[in-house]
C-alpha positions as CSV (number, residue, x, y, z in Angstrom):
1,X,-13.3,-61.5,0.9
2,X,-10.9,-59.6,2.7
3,X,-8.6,-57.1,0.9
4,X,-5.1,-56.3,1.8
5,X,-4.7,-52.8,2.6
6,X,-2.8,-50.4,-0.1
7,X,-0.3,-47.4,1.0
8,X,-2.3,-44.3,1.3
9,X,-1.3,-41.7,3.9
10,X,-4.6,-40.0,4.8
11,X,-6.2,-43.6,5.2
12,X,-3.2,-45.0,7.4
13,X,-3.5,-41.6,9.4
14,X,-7.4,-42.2,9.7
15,X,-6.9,-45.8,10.4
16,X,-4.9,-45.2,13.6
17,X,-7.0,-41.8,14.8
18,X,-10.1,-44.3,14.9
19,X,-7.9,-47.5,16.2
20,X,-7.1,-44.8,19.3
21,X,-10.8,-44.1,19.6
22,X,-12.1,-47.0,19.8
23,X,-9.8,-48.6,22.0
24,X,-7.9,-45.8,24.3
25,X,-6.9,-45.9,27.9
26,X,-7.4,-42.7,29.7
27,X,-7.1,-40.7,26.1
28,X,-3.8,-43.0,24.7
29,X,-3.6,-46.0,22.9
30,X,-0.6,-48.1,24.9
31,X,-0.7,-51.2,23.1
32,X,0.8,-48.6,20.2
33,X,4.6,-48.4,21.0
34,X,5.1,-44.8,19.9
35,X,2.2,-44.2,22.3
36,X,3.9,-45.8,25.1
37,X,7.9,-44.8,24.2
38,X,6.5,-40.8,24.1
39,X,3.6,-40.6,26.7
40,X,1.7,-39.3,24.0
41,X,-1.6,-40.3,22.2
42,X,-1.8,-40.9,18.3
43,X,-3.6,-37.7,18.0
44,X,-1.1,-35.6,19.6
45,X,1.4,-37.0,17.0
46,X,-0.8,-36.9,13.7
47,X,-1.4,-33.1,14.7
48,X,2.5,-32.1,15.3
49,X,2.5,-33.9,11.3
50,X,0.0,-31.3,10.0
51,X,-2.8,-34.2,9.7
52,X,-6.8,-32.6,10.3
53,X,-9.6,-34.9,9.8
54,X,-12.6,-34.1,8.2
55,X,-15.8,-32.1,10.6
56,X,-17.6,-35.4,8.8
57,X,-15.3,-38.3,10.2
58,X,-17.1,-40.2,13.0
59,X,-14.3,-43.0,13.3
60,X,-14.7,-46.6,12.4
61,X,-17.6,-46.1,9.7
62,X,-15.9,-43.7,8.0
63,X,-12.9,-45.2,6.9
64,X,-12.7,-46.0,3.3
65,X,-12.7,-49.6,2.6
66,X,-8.6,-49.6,2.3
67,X,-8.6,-47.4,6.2
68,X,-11.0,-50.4,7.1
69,X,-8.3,-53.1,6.1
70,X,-5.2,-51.0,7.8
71,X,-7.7,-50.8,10.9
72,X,-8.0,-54.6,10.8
73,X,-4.4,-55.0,10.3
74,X,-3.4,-52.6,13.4
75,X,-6.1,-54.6,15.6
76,X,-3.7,-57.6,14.6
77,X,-0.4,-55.9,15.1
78,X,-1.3,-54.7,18.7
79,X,-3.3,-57.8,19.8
80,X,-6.3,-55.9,20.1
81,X,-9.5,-58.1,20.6
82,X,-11.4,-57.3,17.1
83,X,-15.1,-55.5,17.2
């Protein structure tokens, strides 16, 4: 059963640091809009907002089950072909 994802900052800020990972263009995500609008990549903007993942996060596999959802729900908001 899926789950809808809940509001949680450090798993919405995980969620899009792995989404980039796994599906970045020369270092940028461009399908994001922010990405593309500021020629920037996600992690450039969750480090100007203070946001440092954990030495332990390895992307994908380490999201909690709620960054899991908000991953699967940013794979459907960019039209990203799901893994």
């Amino acid at each position: 059963m899926c789950r809808l994802p809940y509001f949680d900052r450090f798993d919405i800020c995980e969620a899009h640091l792995a989404l980039e990972w796994d599906y970045n263009k020369g270092g940028v995500l461009w399908e994001r809009p922010t990405n593309r609008r500021n020629r920037r990549s996600t992690g450039v903007q969750l480090a100007r907002m203070g946001f440092r993942y954990g030495r332990l996060f390895d992307g994908y596999d380490s999201l909690t089950e709620n960054g899991k959802a908000i991953y699967g729900a940013l794979q459907l908001r960019y039209g990203l072909s799901v893994r």
